[in-house]
C-alpha positions in Angstrom: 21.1 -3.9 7.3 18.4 -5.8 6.0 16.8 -8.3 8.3 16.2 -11.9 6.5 13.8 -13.0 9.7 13.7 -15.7 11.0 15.4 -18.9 9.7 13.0 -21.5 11.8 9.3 -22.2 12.6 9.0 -20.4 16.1 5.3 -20.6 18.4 2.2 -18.3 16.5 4.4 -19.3 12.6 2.5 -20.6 9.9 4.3 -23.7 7.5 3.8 -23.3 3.8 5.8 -25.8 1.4 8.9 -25.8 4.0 9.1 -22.2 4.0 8.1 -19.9 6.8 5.9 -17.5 6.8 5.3 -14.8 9.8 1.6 -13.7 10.9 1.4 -10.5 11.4 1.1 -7.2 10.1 3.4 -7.5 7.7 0.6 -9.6 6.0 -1.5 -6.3 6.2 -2.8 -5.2 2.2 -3.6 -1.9 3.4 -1.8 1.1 4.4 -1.2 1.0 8.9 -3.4 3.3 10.3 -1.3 6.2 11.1 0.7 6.4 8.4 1.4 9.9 6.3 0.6 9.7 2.6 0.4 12.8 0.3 -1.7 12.2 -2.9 -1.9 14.8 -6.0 -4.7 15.0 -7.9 -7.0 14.4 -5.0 -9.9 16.5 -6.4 -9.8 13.9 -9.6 -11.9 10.9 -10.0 -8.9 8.6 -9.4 -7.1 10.7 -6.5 -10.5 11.3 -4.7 -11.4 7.8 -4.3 -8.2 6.7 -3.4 -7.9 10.3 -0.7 -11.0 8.8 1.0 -10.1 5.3 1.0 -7.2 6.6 3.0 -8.9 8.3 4.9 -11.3 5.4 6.3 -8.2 3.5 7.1 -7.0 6.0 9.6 -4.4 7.0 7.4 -2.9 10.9 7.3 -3.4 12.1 4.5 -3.1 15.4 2.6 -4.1 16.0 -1.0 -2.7 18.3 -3.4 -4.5 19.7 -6.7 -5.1 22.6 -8.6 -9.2 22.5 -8.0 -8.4 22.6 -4.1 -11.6 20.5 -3.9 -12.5 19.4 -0.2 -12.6 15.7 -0.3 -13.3 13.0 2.6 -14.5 15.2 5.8 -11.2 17.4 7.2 -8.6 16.1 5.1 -6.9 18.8 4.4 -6.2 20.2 0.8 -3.6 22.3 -0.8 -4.3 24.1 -4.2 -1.4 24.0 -6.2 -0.8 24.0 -10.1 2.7 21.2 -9.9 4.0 22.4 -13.2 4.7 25.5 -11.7 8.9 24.8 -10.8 8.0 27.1 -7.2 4.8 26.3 -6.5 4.7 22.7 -7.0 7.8 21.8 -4.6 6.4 24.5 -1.9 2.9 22.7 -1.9 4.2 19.6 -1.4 6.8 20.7 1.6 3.9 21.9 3.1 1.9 19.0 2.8 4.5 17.3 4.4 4.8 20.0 7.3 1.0 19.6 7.5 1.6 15.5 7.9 4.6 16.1 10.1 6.6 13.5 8.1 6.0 11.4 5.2 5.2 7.4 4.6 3.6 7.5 1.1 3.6 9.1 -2.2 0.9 8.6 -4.7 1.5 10.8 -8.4 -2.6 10.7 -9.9 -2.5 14.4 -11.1 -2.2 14.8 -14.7 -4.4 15.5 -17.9 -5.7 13.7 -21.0 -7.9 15.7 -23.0 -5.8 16.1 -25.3 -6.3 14.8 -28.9 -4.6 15.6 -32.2 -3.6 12.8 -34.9 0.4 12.4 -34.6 0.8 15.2 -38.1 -0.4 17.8 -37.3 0.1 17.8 -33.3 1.0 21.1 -31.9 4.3 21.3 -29.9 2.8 23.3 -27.2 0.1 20.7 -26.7 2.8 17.7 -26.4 5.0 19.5 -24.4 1.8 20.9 -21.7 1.0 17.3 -21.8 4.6 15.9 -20.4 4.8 19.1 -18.5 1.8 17.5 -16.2 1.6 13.7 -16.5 5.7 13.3 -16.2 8.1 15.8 -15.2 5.7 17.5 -12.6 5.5 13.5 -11.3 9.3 14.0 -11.0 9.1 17.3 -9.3 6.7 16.2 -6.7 8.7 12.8 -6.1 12.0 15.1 -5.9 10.7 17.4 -3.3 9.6 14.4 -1.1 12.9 12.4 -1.1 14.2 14.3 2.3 11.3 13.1 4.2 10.3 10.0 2.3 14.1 8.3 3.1 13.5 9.3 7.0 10.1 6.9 7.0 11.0 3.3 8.3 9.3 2.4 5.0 8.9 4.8 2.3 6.6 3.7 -1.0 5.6 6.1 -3.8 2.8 4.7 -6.4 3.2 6.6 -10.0 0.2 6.3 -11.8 0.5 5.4 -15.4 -1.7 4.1 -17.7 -2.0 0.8 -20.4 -1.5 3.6 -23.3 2.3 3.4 -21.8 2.4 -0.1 -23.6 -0.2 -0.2 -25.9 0.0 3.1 -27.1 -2.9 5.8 -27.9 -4.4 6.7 -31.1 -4.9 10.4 -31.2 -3.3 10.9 -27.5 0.4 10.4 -28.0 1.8 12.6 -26.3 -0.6 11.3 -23.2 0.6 7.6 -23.9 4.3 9.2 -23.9 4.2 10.6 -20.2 2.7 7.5 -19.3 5.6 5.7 -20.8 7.9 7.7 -19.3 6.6 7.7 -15.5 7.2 3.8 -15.7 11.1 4.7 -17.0 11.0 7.2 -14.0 9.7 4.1 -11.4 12.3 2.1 -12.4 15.1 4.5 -12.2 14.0 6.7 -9.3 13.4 2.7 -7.3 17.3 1.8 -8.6 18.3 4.8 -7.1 16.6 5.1 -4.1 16.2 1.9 -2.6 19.2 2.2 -0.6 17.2 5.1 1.2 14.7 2.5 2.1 11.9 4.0 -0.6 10.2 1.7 -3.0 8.6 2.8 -6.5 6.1 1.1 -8.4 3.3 1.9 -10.6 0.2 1.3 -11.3 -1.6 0.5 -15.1 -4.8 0.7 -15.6 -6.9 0.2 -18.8 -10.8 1.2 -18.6 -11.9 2.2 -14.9 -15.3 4.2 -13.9 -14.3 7.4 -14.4 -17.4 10.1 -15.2 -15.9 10.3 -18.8 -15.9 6.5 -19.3 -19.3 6.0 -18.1 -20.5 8.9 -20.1 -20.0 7.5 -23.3 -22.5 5.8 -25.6 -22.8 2.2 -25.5 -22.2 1.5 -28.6 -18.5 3.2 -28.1 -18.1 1.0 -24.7 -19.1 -1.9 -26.3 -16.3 -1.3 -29.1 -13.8 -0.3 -26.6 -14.7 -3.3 -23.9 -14.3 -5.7 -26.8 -10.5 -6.3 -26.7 -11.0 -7.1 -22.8 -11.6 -10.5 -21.9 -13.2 -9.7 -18.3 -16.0 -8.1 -20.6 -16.9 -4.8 -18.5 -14.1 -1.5 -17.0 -12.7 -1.6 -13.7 -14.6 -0.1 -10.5 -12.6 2.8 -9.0 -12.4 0.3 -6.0 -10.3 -2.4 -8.1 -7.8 0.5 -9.2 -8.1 2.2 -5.5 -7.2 -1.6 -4.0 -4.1 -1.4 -6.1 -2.5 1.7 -4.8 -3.2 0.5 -1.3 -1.5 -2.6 -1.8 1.6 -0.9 -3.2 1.2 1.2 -0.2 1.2 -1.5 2.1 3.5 -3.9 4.2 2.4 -6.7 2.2 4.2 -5.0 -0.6 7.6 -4.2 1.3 9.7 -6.3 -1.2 7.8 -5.1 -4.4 9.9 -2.1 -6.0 10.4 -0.9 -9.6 7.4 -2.6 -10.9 4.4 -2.1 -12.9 0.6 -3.9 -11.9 -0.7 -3.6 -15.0 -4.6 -3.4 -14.6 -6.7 -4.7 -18.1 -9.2 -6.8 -17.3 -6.9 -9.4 -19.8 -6.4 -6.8 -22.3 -2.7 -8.3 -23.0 -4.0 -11.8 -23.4 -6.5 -11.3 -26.7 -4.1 -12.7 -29.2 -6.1 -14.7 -31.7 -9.3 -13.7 -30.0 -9.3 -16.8 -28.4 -11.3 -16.0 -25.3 -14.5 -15.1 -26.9 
């Protein structure tokens, strides 16, 4: 049964436009302290930040990656290559024996180093590319469901990429997966949110990662000049994201994507220079 709340103003309720709206926690943007999140790729840039964000919230969390990195003090990390079909779902069943349960899901593993021109890209490459950044997403998401649709509130966070809609010169097969975890979102949130688990995804465009910074300016400056906001995202802009997704405050959010461009999408004309 769903619960619609209350239907009138009632002492400690806030009026907004003639609509009521509760205090509480379920205004909370972050994650409740307490709550038991698994996040792949937690040695990467992306997953790391977002492993000890967690972390400093009081959050459980366990990380899962093939580098087996130790990130943010004693959270525990599982080495695991997901595109193995056995090793993938056994790491992650173990993350969640480690956790005791499970509250969260976040999918950041995956690869883009990848680069041929569409022509003359090998098979092998294209398929080890959808192998990591789509159906291993699947896998991991798969072997969760049992304990994900016991949580009260269950949310996984997909992370995908604005090469999913723009598309990727030279990385297709990277801006394919992408495309396809935000198919997989939507389907796995149609299916599943009788079970009480939401599915979104996250965007992003240009975000501080050591690659980003490391490239000349003059190859920034050509990249940053299709984004209005003038500059890439901070880690902590992207990392905010996935919390919120994680979060009460996002408890009727499902099947979506938060695109994350700094404007990217609204250059038409070139107006905003």
């Amino acid at each position: 049964m769903i619960d619609t709340g209350p239907l009138a103003a009632s002492p400690g309720d806030d009026l907004y436009g003639g609509v009521v709206m509760q205090t509480g926690s379920d205004w909370s943007t972050v994650p409740v302290k307490g709550a038991k999140v698994l996040v792949t790729g937690a040695a990467g840039g992306l997953g790391r930040a977002l492993t000890e964000a967690l972390a400093q919230l009081g959050v459980e969390v366990v990380g899962i990656d093939r580098a087996g990195t130790v990130v943010a003090g004693d959270t525990p990390m599982i080495t695991a290559d997901l595109t193995d079909d056995e090793a993938g779902p056994r790491a992650v069943v173990e993350a969640i024996d480690r956790l005791g349960g499970l509250d969260g899901l976040v999918g950041a593993a995956g690869i883009v180093d990848t680069i041929h021109r569409a022509h003359r890209f090998p098979i092998a490459d294209f398929r080890a590319d959808l192998e990591a950044n789509l159906l291993a997403q699947f896998a991991v998401a798969q072997a969760a469901y049992p304990a994900l649709k016991e949580a009260d509130s269950a949310s996984i966070v997909f992370i995908s990429s604005i090469a999913a809609q723009d598309g990727l010169p030279g990385q297709i097969s990277y801006a394919a997966a992408k495309a396809g975890l935000l198919g997989l979102a939507r389907g796995l949130a149609a299916e599943w949110v009788s079970d009480g688990i939401r599915v979104n995804a996250v965007a992003p465009g240009l975000f501080a990662t050591p690659k980003v910074l490391a490239l000349p300016e003059s190859a920034r400056d050509r990249l940053l000049a299709s984004v209005p906001l003038d500059r890439v995202a901070t880690l902590g802009e992207v990392v905010g994201s996935v919390l919120y997704l994680l979060s009460p405050a996002a408890h009727y959010t499902t099947g979506q994507t938060l695109r994350l461009d700094g404007g990217a999408g609204l250059t038409l004309g070139g107006f905003y220079r």
